[in-house]
C-alpha angles and dihedrals in degrees: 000000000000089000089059096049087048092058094048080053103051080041094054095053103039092047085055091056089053094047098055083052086055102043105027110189125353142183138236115271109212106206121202130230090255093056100049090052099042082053100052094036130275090261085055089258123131109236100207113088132216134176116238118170085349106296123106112241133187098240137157109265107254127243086031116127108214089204104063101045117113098204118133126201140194113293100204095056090052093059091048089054097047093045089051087056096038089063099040083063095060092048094046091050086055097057097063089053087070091047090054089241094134101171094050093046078061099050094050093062086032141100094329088046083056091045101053091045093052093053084048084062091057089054090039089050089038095052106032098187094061107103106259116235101157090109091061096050090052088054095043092054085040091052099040094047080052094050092051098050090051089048095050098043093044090051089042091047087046091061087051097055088055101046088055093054093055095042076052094232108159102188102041088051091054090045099049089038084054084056092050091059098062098039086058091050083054099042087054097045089048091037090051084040090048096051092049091052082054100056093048086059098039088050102049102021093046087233116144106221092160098114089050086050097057088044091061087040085048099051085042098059095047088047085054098045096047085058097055092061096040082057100051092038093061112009131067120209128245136204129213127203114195133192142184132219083192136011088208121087140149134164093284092043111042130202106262101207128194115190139166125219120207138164115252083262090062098255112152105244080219122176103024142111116248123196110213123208094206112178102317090325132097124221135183129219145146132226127240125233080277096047091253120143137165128215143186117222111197109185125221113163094009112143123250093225097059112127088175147032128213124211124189134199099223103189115215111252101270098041119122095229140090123232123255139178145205135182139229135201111258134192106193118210119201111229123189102244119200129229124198141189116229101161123018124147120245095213136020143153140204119315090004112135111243125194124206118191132178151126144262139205149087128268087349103309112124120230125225131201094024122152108239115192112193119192139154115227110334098331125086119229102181155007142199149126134259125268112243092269091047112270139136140180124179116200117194147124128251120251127231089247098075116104121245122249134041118352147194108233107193132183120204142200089198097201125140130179087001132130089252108044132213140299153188141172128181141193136175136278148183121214103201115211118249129206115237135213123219122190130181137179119195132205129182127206106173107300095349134088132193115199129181138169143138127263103218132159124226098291092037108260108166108239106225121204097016123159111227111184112213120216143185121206091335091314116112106232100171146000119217129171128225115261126227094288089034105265131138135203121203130175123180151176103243103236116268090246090067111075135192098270100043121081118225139210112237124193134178121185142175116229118169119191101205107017136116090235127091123244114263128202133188131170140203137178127225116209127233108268113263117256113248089254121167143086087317100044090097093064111110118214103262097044079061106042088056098049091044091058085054097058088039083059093036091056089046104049082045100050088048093056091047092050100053088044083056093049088043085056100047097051083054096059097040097060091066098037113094101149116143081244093083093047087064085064109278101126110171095234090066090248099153099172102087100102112214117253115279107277130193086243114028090183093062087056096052093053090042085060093043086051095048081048087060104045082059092046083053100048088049093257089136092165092053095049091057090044098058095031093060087038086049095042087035099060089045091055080051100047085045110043140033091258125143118251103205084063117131103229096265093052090060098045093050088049105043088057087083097043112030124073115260094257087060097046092059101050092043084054097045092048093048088061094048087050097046091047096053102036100032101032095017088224120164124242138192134276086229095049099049091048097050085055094051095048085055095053096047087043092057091036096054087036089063089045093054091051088050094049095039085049088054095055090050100051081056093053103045118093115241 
């Protein structure tokens, strides 16, 4: 045995040596979605077919680089592909909402949902005419994400609630109930947002997403429900009654308002302060010994439009009421309102912090709670609202993007059809021009080249968002921007007419049309790509072509023998092994598809088998620990998940992508790897790498066993 794996070794690595003489240098091929795709099969499936224990299983061929395969595919049928497992995503995310496995509902919409829709964009950008849903599937991900969090910080408020009642704790209950309240109003807006982007992709993608969308109807209602009961446990509701002295009103003669505030029984709420919520305005009062108050109502922003207005008793945290509301007629009246500069700077430059101050209001009344915009020339700088006596400052830094020389700096009250209108004030102001600094590093494989550098102006201030143009010997080849700390990444095809033994210039510049920064240029050469030279540069093509097909048989004839001597072997062993190890599902032969005997906690089973995986790491029995690891992770994808069993491993894996959160995929994916590596190549692998893997799989494992139990107390916990 040794002896064969000695002489696949010795072939290996002859049949590398002859071919570096054959191939020489080569450069990196970048595939595209499409192609990968087209490649393994539009359903994700590889087409070529192997035998492997018998079965016929659908595998990649091995020795085939996918990389480096040219196939394309049909591009309709990979979009097609990618949006059917765009939106099985969404609906198995779902699923474990309603599980209460909140992390995994995420993962599932997370970085491989991203992923995936990214690589939809480059077959959407690659074939024009398809129909373009990538904009629902970015709401989708962003709704979902929206509708679990609701969900989780509703249920984890909710424990807390409870918590506070039995502890007996009055004021804690009222004040996480008064959060409950509002988390329920947000889980029902996102939920109702959530269905109708399902519909949109059900509608124009054929998904059915139906089931996922009575699921959300179905957490929204108990969550309603629960709510109910929280608020007439701890609150008691209230009743206002509003009137007017006058339905007109406008910013110089506010709305004097009398009200009365009363419980749902009839009882005055007499002697306390009350916070109003009139139009889009707060005021603050306090009742009377018969619950009686009086208010002033002064509008801003109000629209002009506006027949009634509606004021709300909106209760502190730990008060014992329930909000109400009630309405007046209202007759709005426009009034000119006044903005004024009371601090502006008379030069600046690129990255200089610059401060705008100023005031609003109207006849000398100042104005709170106003929206300012504050721009030079056409681009705005800043934003912010006034202070409750009328002023405003706006901090910030120019951009790069603002023209140099004399400039226009505005500030605006952008109101428009308001009770207040709207408003603007200038003053002048000089952009001074800033050197730049442009840096670049080259590097040539074959025909390809990889630059990268960092845009910066004098004092090394990073340029965002800058445009450097790329060129070879005078010809524009790319485009790339700066990123956040200046620095840009390029990567190019050299031009045809540069061979591999020809050097060529590359420049890259920055050049802004309309900026306040100066143009910046730097310049590198690439050298001709070395000749293969050496012992074996005499070897003409078909000589080594020939001798390279040898070794090919050679290896294979080897491989084969060492493989049966393996399977001899482990026949041998397996007939006097009868450890309750195996029956966990670490049969000699590598079989991982016998599935243990039902057990009260499945989860127990499966860390009792990642243990056992990690006694035989331990004793130095590598091939074992796999074993039983991927046997032990890959019973708990199929107790968890509508996955085939009969599946080879990477049939599994390919179809769990779409399903499993992005932490079990890629542990899934990581201990395929390992498996295939020790049962199919018979590779060694190291003590560190096994156990990392191990570690992964009983940390996702007792991760899913705490949520269950955690689930369970809470179901214990919630009311009917």
């Amino acid at each position: 045995m040794n002896r064969s794996r000695y002489v696949l070794a010795v072939a290996v690595v002859a049949t590398l040596v002859v071919s570096s003489a054959v191939g020489g240098g080569q450069s990196t091929v970048t595939t595209s979605p499409e192609r990968r795709v087209a490649e393994n099969g539009a359903n994700g499936s590889i087409a070529a077919n192997e035998s492997v224990d018998g079965r016929t299983t659908a595998t990649v061929p091995r020795h085939r680089d996918p990389d480096r395969v040219q196939q394309r595919g049909d591009s309709a049928a990979v979009e097609r592909w990618l949006r059917e497992r765009l939106a099985h995503r969404l609906g198995n995310s779902m699923v474990r909402v309603k599980r209460g496995q909140y992390e995994k509902a995420r993962g599932i919409v997370g970085d491989r949902f991203s992923k995936q829709l990214g690589q939809y964009v480059e077959v959407q950008q690659s074939a024009p005419g398809n129909a373009n849903h990538t904009e629902q599937f970015r709401r989708g991900k962003k709704s979902q994400r929206r509708f679990i969090d609701s969900v989780q910080d509703y249920r984890r408020t909710y424990k807390q609630y409870r918590k506070a009642r039995r502890n007996g704790n009055t004021k804690r209950a009222r004040q996480r109930a008064r959060r409950l309240d509002q988390l329920a109003e947000r889980t029902n807006q996102s939920g109702t947002s959530l269905k109708s982007t399902y519909r949109n992709v059900s509608g124009t993608t054929g998904a059915d997403l139906n089931r996922s969308s009575r699921q959300v109807t179905t957490i929204s209602r108990n969550i309603s429900t629960t709510q109910s009961g929280v608020e007439s446990a701890v609150f008691e509701r209230t009743e206002l009654d509003v009137t007017a002295q006058s339905n007109h009103v406008s910013f110089l003669d506010p709305m004097n308002l009398t009200g009365v505030l009363t419980t749902a029984n009839g009882s005055r709420v007499s002697n306390r302060n009350v916070t109003l919520d009139v139009g889009n305005r707060t005021v603050e009062t306090r009742t009377d010994n018969d619950g009686r108050f009086t208010a002033s109502y002064r509008p801003t922003t109000l629209p002009l439009n506006t027949k009634r207005l509606t004021v709300r008793y909106r209760p502190l945290n730990e008060s014992a009421y329930l909000g109400s509301t009630d309405s007046v007629a209202a007759n709005v009246t426009q009034v000119d309102s006044t903005l004024g500069l009371t601090r502006t700077p008379n030069e600046t430059r690129f990255g200089k912090s610059v401060a705008v101050s100023g005031t609003v209001g109207a006849k000398g009344v100042s104005a709170g709670d106003v929206p300012v915009v504050v721009s030079i020339g056409d681009e705005r700088i800043g934003t912010t609202t006034t202070g409750p006596n009328g002023t405003f400052t706006v901090r910030t830094r120019i951009p790069s993007s603002i023209r140099a020389g004399n400039r226009t700096l505005r500030a605006t009250v952008p109101l428009s059809k308001k009770a207040l209108s709207g408003a603007n004030a200038t003053r002048k102001l000089r952009v001074k021009r800033t050197n730049t600094s442009l840096s670049m590093d080259a590097a040539r494989n074959g025909s390809r080249v990889e630059a990268h550098g960092r845009l910066r102006v004098r004092n090394d201030t990073a340029v965002t968002g800058g445009a450097v143009v790329i060129r070879v010997n005078g010809n524009r080849v790319t485009s790339v921007e700066t990123g956040s700390n200046g620095s840009y990444n390029a990567t190019f095809e050299l031009p045809s007419s540069v061979g591999p033994d020809r050097s060529a210039t590359v420049v890259a510049a920055y050049e802004p049309s309309s900026s306040n920064l100066e143009n910046a240029r730097v310049s590198d050469v690439v050298e001709p790509v070395s000749k293969p030279t050496g012992l074996l540069g005499w070897i003409s093509l078909p000589w080594a072509g020939a001798a390279l097909l040898t070794l090919v048989f050679l290896l294979g004839t080897v491989f084969v023998r060492s493989r049966r001597s393996d399977d001899v072997d482990g026949v041998g062993e397996g007939e006097g092994t009868s450890s309750g190890e195996d029956a966990r599902g670490d049969s000699p032969d590598g079989d991982i598809e016998q599935e243990p005997p039902e057990t009260e906690d499945d989860a127990a089973n499966e860390l009792d088998a990642l243990d056992t995986a990690r006694t035989r790491l331990s004793s130095g029995d590598h091939e074992r620990a796999v074993k039983i690891g991927y046997a032990a992770f890959r019973r708990y994808l199929l107790r968890n998940y509508d996955l085939t069993p009969s599946s080879t491993p990477r049939e599994l894996r390919d179809a769990a992508e779409s399903v499993v959160t992005d932490r079990e995929y890629q542990t899934l994916a990581d201990l395929t790897a390992c498996y295939e590596r020790v049962v199919f190549a018979s590779n060694g692998i190291s003590t560190d790498t096994v156990s990392v893997l191990l570690d992964a799989a009983d940390g996702i494992v007792t991760d899913e066993r705490t949520d269950q139990r955690t689930e369970e107390r809470m179901d214990e916990d919630t009311e009917p």
